[in-house]
C-alpha positions in Angstrom: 93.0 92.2 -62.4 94.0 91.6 -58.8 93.8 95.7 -58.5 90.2 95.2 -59.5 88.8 92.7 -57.5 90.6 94.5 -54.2 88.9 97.9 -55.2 85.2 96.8 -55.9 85.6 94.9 -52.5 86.5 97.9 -50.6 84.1 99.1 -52.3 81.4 96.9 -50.4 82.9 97.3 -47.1 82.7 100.8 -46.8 79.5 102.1 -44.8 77.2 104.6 -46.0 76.9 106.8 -43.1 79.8 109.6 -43.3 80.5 109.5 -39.7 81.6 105.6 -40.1 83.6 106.2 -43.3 87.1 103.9 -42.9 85.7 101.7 -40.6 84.8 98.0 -41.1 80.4 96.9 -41.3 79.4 96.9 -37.5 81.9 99.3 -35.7 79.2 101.9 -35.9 77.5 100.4 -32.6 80.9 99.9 -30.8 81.8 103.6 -31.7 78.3 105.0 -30.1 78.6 102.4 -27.0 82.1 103.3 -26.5 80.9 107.0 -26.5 78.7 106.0 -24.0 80.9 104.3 -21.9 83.3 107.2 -22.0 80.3 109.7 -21.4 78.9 107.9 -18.7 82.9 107.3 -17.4 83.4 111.2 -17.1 79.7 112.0 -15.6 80.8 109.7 -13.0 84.5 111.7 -12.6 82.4 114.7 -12.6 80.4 113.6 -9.6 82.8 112.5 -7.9 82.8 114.8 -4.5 86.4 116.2 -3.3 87.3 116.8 0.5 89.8 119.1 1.3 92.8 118.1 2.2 94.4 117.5 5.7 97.9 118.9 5.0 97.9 121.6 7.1 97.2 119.7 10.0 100.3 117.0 9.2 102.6 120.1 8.6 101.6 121.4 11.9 102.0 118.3 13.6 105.6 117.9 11.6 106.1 121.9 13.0 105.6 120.4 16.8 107.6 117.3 16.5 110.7 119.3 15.1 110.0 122.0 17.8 110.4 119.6 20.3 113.3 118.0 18.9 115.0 121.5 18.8 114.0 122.3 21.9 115.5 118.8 23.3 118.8 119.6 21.6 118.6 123.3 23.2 118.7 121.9 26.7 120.7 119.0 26.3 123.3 121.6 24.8 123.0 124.2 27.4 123.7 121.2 30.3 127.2 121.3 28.7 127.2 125.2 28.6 127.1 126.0 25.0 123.8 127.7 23.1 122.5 126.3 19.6 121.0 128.5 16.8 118.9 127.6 14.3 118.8 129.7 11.6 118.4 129.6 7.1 121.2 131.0 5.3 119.5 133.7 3.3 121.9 133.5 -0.2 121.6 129.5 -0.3 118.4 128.3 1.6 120.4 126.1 3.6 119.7 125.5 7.2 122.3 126.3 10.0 123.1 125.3 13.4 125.5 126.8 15.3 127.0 126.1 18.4 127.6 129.1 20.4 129.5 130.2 23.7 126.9 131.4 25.9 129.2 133.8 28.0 131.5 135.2 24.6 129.2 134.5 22.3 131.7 132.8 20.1 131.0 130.0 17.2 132.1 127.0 18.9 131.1 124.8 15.6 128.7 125.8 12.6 127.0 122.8 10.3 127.5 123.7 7.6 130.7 125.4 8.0 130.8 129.0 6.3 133.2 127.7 3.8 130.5 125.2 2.7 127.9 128.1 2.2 130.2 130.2 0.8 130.7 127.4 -2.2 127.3 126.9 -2.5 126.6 130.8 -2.8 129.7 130.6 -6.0 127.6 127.3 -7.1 124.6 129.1 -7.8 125.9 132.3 -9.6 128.1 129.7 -11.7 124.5 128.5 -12.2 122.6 131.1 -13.1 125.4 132.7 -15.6 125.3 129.3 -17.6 121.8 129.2 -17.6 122.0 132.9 -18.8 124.5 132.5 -21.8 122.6 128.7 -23.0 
């Protein structure tokens, strides 16, 4: 009897338009005025104008700072007679200074060593042939 009484009330509560089927008596309005909220939300998105961005002007003043910098180091070094070089290992991306003789050319001191990049270069085919076989 219980199964009765639950059925014919469901019964009652369910709306006769098909596009509010499941839902309880008066959610039809909330439905349509959420729609509209969400419709007049993304008009408003939509509208919304976009400048362009200003991020090649704060690289280029990041460029000049670190120029500077470079160029700081490059005199400060030569006072004591040695060179720097700045350069990016090709194999491993990583950046390298080296401290050079100026009059034999020789590597005074390189950060990071050789042995370092070396490893790293191993790293990354260790890498890449685990990534291969997975």
């Amino acid at each position: 009897m219980g199964d009765i009484t639950s059925k014919s009330a469901a019964a009652s509560v369910i709306p006769s338009g098909s596009a509010q089927l499941n839902q309880p008596p008066g959610m039809g309005t909330v439905v349509s005025a959420q729609t509209k909220t969400d419709a007049q939300a993304v008009s408003a998105a939509a509208s919304v104008e976009f400048k362009p961005s200003n991020i090649q002007q704060i690289t280029q003043q990041s460029r000049q700072a670190v120029e500077a910098a470079a160029q700081q180091m490059q005199t400060f070094v030569s006072s004591m007679g040695r060179n720097l070089d700045f350069s990016i290992d090709g194999s491993t991306g990583y950046h390298v200074v080296r401290v050079t003789n100026p009059s034999t050319g020789e590597v005074v001191r390189q950060m990071p060593s050789e042995e370092v990049l070396r490893l790293a270069h191993s790293f990354d085919q260790i890498s890449a042939l685990i990534h291969q076989k997975a």
